[in-house]
ZALO-829754 format. One record per atom (N, C-alpha, C): atom name; x, y, z; residue in three letters. Coordinates in Angstrom, 3 decimals, always signed. Layout:
N
+------+----------+----------+----------+-----+
! atom !        u !        v !        w ! res !
+------+----------+----------+----------+-----+
!   CA !        X !        Y !        Z ! Ala !
...
+------+----------+----------+----------+-----+
end
This chain:
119
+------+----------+----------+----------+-----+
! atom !        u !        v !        w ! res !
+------+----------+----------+----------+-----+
!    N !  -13.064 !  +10.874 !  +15.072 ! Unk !
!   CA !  -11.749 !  +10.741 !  +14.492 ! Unk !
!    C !  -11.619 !  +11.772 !  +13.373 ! Unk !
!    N !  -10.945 !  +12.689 !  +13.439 ! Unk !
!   CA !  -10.653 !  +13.593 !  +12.316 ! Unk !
!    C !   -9.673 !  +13.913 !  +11.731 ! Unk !
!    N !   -8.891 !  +12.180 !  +11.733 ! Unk !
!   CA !   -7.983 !  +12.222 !  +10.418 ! Unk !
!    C !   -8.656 !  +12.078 !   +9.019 ! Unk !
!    N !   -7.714 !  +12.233 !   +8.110 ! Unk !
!   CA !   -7.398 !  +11.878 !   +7.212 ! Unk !
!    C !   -7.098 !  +10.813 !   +6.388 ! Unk !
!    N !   -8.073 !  +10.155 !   +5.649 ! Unk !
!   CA !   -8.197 !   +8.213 !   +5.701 ! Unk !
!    C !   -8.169 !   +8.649 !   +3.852 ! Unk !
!    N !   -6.720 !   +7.435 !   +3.522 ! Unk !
!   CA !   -6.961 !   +7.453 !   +2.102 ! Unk !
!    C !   -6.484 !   +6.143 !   +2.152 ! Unk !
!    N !   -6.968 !   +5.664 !   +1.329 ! Unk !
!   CA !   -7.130 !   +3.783 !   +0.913 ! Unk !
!    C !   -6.102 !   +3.552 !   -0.608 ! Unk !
!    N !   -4.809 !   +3.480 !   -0.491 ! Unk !
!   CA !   -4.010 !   +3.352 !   -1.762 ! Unk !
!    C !   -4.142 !   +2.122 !   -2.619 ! Unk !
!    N !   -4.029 !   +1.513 !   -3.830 ! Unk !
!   CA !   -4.005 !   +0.178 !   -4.198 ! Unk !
!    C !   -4.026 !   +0.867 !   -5.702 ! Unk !
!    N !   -5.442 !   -0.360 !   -6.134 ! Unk !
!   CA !   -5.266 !   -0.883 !   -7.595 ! Unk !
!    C !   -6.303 !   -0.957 !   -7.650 ! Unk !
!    N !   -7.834 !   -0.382 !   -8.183 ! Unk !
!   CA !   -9.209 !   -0.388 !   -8.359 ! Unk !
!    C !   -9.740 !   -2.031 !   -8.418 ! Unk !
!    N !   -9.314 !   -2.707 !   -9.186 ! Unk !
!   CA !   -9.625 !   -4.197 !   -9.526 ! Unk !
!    C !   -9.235 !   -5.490 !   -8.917 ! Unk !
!    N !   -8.235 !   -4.884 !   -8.061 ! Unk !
!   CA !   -7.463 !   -6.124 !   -6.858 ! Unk !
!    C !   -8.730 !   -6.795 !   -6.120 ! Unk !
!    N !   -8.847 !   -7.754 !   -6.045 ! Unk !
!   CA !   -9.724 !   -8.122 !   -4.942 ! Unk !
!    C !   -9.598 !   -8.192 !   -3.690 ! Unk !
!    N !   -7.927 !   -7.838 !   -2.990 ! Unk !
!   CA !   -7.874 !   -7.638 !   -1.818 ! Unk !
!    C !   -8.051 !   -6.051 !   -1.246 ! Unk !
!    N !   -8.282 !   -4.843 !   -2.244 ! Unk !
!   CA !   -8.202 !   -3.715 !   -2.247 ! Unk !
!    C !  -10.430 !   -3.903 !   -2.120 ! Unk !
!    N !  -10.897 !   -4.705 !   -2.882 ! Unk !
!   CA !  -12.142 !   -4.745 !   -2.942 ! Unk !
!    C !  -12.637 !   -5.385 !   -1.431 ! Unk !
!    N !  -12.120 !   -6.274 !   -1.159 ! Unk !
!   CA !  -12.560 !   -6.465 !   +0.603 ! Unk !
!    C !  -12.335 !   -5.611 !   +1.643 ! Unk !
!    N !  -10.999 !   -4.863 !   +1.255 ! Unk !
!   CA !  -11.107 !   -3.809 !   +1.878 ! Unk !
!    C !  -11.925 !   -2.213 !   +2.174 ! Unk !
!    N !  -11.839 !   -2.065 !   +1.112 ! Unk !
!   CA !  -13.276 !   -1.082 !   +0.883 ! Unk !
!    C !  -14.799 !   -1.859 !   +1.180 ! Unk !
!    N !  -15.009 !   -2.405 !   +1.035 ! Unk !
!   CA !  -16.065 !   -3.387 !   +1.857 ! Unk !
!    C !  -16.113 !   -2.767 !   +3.113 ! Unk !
!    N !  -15.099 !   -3.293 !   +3.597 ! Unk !
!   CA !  -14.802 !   -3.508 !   +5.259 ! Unk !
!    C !  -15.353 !   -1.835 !   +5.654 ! Unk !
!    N !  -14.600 !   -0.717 !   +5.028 ! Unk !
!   CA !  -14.468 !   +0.458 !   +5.357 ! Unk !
!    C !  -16.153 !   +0.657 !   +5.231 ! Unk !
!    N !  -16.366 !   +0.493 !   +4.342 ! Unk !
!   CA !  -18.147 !   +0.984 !   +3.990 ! Unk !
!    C !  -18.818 !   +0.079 !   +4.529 ! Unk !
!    N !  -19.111 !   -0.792 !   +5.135 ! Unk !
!   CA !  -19.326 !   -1.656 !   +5.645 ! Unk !
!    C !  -19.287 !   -1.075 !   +7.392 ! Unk !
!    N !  -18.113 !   +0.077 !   +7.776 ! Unk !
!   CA !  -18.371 !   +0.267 !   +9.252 ! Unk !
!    C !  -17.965 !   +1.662 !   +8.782 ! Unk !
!    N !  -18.453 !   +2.503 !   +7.955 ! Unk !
!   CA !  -19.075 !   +3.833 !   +8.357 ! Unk !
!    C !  -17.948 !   +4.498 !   +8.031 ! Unk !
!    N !  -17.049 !   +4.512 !   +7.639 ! Unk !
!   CA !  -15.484 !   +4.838 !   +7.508 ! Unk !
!    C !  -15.143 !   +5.983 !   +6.206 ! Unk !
!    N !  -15.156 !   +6.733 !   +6.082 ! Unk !
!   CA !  -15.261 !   +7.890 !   +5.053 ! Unk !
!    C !  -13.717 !   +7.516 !   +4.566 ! Unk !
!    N !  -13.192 !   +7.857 !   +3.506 ! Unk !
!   CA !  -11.813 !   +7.651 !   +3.076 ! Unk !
!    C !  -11.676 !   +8.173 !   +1.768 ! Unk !
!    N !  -10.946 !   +8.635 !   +1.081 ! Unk !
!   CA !  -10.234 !   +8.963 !   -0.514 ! Unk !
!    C !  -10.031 !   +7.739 !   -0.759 ! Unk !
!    N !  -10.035 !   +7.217 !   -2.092 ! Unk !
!   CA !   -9.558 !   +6.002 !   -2.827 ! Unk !
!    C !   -8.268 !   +6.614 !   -4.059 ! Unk !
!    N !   -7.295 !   +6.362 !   -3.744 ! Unk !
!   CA !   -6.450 !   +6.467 !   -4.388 ! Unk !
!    C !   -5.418 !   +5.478 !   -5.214 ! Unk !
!    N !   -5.758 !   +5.628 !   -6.427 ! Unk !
!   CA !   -5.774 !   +4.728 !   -7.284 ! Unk !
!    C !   -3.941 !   +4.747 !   -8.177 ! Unk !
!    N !   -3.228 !   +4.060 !   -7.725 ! Unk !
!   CA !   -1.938 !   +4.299 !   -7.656 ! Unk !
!    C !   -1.269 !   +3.716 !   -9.212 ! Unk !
!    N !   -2.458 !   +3.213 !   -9.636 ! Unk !
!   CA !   -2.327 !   +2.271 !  -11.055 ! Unk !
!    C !   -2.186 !   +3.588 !  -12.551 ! Unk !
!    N !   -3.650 !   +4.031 !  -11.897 ! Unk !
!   CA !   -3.647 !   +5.363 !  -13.135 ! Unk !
!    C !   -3.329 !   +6.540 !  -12.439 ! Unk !
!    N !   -3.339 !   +6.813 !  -11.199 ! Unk !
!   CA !   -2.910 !   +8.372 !  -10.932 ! Unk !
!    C !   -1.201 !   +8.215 !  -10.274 ! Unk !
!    N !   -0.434 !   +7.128 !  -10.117 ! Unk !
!   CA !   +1.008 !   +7.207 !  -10.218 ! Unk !
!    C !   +1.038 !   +7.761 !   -8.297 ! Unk !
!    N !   +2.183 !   +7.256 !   -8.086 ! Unk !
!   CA !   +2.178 !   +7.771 !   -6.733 ! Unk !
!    C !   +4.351 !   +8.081 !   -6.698 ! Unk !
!    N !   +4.596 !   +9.298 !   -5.947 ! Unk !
!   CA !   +5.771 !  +10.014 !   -6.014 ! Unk !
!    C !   +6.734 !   +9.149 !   -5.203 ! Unk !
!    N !   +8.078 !   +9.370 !   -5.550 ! Unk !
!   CA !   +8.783 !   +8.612 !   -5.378 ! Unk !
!    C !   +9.241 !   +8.978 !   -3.291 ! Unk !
!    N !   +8.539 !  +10.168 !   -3.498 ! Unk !
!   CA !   +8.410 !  +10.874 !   -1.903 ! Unk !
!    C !   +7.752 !  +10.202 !   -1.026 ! Unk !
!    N !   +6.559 !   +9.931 !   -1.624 ! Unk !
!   CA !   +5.301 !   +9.509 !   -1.086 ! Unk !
!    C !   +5.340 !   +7.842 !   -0.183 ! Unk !
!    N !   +6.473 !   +7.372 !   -1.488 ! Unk !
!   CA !   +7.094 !   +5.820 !   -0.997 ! Unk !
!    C !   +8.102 !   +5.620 !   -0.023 ! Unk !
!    N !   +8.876 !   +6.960 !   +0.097 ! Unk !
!   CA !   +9.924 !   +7.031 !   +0.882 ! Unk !
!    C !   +9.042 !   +7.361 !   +2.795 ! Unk !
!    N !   +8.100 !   +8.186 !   +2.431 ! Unk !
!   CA !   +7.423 !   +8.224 !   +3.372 ! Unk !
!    C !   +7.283 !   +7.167 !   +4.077 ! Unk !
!    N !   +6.387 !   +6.234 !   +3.287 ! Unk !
!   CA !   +5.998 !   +5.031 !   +3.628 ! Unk !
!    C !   +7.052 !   +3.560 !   +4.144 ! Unk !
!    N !   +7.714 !   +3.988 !   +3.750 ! Unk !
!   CA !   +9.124 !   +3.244 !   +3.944 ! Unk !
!    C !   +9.834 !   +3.633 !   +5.431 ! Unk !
!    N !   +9.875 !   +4.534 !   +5.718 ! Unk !
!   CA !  +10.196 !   +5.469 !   +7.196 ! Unk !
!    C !   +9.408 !   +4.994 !   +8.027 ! Unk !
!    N !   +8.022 !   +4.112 !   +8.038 ! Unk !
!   CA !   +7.064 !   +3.700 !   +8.940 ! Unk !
!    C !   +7.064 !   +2.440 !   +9.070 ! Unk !
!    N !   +7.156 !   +1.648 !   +7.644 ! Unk !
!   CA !   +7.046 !   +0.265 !   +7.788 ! Unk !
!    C !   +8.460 !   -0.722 !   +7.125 ! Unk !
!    N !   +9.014 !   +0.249 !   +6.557 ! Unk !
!   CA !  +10.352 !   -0.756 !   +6.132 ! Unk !
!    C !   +9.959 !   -1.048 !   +4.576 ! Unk !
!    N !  +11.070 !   -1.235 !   +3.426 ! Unk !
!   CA !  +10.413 !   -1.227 !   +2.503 ! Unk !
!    C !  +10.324 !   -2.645 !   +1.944 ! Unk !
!    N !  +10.978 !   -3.680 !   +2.792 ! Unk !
!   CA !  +10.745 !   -5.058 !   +2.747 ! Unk !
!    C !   +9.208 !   -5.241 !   +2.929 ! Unk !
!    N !   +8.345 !   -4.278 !   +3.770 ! Unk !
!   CA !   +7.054 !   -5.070 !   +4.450 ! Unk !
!    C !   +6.186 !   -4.138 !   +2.974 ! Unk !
!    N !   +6.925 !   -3.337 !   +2.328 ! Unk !
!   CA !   +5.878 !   -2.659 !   +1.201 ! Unk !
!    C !   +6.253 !   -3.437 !   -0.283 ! Unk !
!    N !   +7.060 !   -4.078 !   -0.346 ! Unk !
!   CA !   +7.599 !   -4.280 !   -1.982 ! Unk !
!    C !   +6.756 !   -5.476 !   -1.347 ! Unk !
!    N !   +5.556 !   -5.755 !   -2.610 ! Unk !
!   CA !   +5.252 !   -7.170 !   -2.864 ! Unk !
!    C !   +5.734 !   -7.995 !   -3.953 ! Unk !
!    N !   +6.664 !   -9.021 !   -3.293 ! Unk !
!   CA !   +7.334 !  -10.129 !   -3.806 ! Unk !
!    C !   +7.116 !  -11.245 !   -4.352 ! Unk !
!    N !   +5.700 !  -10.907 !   -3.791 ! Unk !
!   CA !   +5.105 !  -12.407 !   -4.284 ! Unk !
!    C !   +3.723 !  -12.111 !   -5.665 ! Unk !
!    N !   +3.873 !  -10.713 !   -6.206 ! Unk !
!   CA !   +2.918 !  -10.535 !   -6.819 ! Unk !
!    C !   +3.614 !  -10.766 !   -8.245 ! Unk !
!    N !   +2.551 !  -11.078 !   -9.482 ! Unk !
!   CA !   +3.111 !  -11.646 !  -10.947 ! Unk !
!    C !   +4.212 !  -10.272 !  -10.930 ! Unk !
!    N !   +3.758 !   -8.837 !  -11.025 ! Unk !
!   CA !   +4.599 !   -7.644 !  -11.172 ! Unk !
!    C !   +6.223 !   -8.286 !  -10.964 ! Unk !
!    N !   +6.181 !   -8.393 !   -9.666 ! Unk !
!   CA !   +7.774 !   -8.666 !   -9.425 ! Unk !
!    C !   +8.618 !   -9.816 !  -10.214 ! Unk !
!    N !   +7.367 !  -11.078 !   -9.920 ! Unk !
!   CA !   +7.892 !  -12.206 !  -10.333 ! Unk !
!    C !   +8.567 !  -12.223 !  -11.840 ! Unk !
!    N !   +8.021 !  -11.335 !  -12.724 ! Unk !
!   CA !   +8.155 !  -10.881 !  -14.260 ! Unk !
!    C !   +9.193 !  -10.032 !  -14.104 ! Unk !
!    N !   +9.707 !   -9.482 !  -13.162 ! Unk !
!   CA !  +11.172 !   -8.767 !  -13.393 ! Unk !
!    C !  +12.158 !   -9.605 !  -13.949 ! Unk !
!    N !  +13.566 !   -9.084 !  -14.861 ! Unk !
!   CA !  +14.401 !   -9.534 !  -14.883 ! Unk !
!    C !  +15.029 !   -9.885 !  -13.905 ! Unk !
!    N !  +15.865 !  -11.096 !  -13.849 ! Unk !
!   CA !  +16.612 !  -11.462 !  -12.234 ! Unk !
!    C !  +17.646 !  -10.356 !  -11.670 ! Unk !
!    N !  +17.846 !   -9.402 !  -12.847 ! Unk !
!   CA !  +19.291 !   -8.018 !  -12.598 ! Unk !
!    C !  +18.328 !   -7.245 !  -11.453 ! Unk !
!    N !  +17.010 !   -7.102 !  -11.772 ! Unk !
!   CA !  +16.416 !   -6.130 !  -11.153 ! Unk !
!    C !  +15.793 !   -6.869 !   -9.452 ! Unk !
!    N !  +15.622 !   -8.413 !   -9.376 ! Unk !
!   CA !  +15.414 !   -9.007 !   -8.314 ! Unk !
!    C !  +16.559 !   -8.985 !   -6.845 ! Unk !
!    N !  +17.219 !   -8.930 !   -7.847 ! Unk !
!   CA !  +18.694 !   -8.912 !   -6.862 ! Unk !
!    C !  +19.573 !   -8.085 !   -6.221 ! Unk !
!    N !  +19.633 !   -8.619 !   -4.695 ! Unk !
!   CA !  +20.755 !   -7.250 !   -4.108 ! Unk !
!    C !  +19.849 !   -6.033 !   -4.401 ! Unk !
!    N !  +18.548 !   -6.342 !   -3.439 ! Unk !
!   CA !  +17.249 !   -4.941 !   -3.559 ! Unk !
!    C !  +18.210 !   -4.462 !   -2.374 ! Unk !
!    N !  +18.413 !   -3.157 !   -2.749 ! Unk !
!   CA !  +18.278 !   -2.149 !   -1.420 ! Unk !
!    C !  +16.977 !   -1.074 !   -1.645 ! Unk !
!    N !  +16.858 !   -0.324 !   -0.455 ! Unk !
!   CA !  +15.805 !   +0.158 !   -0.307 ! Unk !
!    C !  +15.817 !   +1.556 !   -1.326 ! Unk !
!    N !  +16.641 !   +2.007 !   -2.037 ! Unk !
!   CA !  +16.969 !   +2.962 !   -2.848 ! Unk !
!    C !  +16.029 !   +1.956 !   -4.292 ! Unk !
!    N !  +16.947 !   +1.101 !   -4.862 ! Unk !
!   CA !  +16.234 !   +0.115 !   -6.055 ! Unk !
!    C !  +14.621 !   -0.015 !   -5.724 ! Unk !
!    N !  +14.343 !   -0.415 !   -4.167 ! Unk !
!   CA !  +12.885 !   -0.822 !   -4.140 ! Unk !
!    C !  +11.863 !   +0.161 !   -4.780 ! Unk !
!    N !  +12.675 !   +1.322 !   -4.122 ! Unk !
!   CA !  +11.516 !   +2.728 !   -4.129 ! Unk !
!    C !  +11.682 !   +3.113 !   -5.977 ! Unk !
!    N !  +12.365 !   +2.954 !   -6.421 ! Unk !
!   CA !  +12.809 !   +2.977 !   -7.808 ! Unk !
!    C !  +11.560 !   +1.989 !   -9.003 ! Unk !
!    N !  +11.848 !   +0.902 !   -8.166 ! Unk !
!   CA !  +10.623 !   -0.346 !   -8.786 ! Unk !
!    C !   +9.502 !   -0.151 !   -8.303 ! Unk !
!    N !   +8.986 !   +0.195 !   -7.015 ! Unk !
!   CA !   +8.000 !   +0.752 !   -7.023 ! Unk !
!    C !   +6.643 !   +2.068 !   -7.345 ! Unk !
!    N !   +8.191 !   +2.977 !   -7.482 ! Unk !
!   CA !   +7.196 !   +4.204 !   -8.351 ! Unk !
!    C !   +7.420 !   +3.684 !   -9.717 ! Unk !
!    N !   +7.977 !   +2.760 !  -10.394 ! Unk !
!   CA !   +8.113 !   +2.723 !  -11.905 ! Unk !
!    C !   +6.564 !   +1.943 !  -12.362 ! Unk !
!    N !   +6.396 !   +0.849 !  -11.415 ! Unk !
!   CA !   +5.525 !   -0.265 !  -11.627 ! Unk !
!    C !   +4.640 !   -0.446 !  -10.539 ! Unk !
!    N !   +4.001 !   +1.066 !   -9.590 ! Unk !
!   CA !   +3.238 !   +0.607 !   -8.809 ! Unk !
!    C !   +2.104 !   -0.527 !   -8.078 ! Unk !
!    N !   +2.062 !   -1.432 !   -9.017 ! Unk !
!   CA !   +1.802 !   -2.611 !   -8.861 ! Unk !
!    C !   +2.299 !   -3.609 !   -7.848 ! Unk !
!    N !   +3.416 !   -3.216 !   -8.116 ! Unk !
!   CA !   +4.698 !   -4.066 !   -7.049 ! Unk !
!    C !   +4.523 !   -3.398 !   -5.454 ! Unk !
!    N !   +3.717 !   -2.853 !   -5.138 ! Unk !
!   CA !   +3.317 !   -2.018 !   -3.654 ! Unk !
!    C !   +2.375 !   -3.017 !   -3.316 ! Unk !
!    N !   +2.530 !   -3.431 !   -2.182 ! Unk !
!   CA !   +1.633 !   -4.242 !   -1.432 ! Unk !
!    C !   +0.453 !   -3.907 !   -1.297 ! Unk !
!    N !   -0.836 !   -4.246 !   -1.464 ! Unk !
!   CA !   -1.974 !   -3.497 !   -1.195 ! Unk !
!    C !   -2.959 !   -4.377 !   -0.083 ! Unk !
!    N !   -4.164 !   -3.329 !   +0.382 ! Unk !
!   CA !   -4.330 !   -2.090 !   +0.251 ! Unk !
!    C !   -2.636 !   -0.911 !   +1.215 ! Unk !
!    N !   -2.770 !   +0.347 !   +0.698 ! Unk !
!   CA !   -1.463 !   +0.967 !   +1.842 ! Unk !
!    C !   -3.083 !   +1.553 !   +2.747 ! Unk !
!    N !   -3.440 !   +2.023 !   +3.584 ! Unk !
!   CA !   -4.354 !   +2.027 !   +4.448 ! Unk !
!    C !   -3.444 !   +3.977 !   +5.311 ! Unk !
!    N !   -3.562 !   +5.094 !   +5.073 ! Unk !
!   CA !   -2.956 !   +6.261 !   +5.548 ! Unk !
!    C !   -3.981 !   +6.989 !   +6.006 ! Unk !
!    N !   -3.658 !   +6.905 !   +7.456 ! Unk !
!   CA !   -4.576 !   +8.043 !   +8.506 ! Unk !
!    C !   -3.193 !   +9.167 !   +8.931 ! Unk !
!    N !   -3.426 !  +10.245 !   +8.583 ! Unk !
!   CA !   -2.097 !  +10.700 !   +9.615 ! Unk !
!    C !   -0.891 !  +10.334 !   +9.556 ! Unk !
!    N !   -0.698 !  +10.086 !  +10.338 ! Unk !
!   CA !   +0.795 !   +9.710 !  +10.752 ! Unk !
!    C !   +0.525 !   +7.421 !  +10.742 ! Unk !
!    N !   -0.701 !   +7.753 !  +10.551 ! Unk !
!   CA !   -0.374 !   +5.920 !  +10.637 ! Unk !
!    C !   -0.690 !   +5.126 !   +9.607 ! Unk !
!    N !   -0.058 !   +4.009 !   +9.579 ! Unk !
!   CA !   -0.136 !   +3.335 !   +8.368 ! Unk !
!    C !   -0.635 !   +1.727 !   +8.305 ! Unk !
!    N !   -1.039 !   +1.418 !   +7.487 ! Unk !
!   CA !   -1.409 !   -0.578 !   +7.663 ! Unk !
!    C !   -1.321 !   -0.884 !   +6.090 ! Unk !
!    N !   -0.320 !   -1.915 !   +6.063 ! Unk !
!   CA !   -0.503 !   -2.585 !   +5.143 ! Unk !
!    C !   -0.925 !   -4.084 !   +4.592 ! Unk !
!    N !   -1.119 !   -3.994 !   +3.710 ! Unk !
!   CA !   -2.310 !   -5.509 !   +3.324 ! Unk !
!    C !   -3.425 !   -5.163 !   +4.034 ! Unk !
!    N !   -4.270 !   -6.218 !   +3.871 ! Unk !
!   CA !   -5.715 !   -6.076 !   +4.903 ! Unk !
!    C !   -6.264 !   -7.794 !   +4.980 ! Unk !
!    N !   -6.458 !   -7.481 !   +6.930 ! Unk !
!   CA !   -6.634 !   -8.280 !   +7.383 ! Unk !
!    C !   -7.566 !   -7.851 !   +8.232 ! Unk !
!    N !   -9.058 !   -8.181 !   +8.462 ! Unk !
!   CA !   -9.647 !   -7.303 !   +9.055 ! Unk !
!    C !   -9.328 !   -7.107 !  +10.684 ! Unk !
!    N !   -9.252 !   -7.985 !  +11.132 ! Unk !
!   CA !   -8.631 !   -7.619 !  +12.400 ! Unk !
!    C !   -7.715 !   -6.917 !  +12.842 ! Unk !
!    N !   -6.931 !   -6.560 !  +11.833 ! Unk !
!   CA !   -5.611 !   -5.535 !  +12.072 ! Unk !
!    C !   -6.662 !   -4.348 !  +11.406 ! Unk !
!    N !   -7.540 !   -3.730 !  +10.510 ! Unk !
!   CA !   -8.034 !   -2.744 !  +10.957 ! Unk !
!    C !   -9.452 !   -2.558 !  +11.864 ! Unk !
!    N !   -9.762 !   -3.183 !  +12.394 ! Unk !
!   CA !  -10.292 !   -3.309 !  +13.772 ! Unk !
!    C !   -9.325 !   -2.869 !  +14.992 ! Unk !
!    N !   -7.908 !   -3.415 !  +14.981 ! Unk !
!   CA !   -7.045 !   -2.780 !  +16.226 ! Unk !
!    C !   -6.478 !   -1.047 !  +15.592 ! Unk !
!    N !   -6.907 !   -0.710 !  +14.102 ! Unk !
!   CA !   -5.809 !   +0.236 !  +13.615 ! Unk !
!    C !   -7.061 !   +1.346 !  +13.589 ! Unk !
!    N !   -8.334 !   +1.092 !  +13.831 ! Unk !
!   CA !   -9.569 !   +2.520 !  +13.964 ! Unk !
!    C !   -9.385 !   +2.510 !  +15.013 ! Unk !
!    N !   -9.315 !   +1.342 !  +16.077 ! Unk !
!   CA !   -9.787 !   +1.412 !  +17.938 ! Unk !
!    C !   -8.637 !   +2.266 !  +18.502 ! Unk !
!    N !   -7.872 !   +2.634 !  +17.970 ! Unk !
!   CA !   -7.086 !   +3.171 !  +18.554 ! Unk !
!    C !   -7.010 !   +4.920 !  +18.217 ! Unk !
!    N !   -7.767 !   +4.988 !  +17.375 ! Unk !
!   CA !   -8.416 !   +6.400 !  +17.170 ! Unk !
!    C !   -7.319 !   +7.322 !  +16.680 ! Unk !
+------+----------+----------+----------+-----+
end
């Protein structure tokens, strides 16, 4: 396989920590990109948004969001999301999982078990 494997999140998440597990754990070379202190472009989200929708990337259920004012909860369109998400990268679902052209978000190991087998 000679993509390009970078592992996006938050160094200290513990679902970003099972995931890197998983990867080192089956041989899996990858960049760790740390979206907390190195900031990720408001491009970069729009990208990501073009693949998976930005409902399946804004995490809603994390303290980040929940601590928004209700002005900023409401009547999200996908313009506001990408807005709250490069402001407070936190609010990005983790791990983002980028080979190429493909993408997985959260981690569940069985979904990257079907997302390497497919090469």
């Amino acid at each position: 396989m000679a993509r390009s494997i970078t592992l996006y999140g938050i160094k200290n998440c513990d679902t970003m920590k099972k995931a890197r597990v998983w990867l080192d754990d089956h041989g899996i070379a990858y960049t760790f990109h740390d979206y907390k202190t190195q900031g990720i472009s408001a491009e970069h989200v729009q990208k990501w948004i073009k693949n998976v929708g930005w409902e399946k990337l804004l995490n809603k259920a994390g303290t980040t969001f929940r601590k928004l004012p209700d002005a900023d909860k409401t009547n999200l369109t996908e313009e506001k999301a990408v807005t709250l998400m490069v402001a407070q990268p936190s609010m990005i679902k983790r791990p983002v999982l980028e080979a190429g052209t493909d993408l997985e978000v959260g981690f569940k190991p069985e979904n990257y078990e079907k997302f390497f087998s497919k090469g």
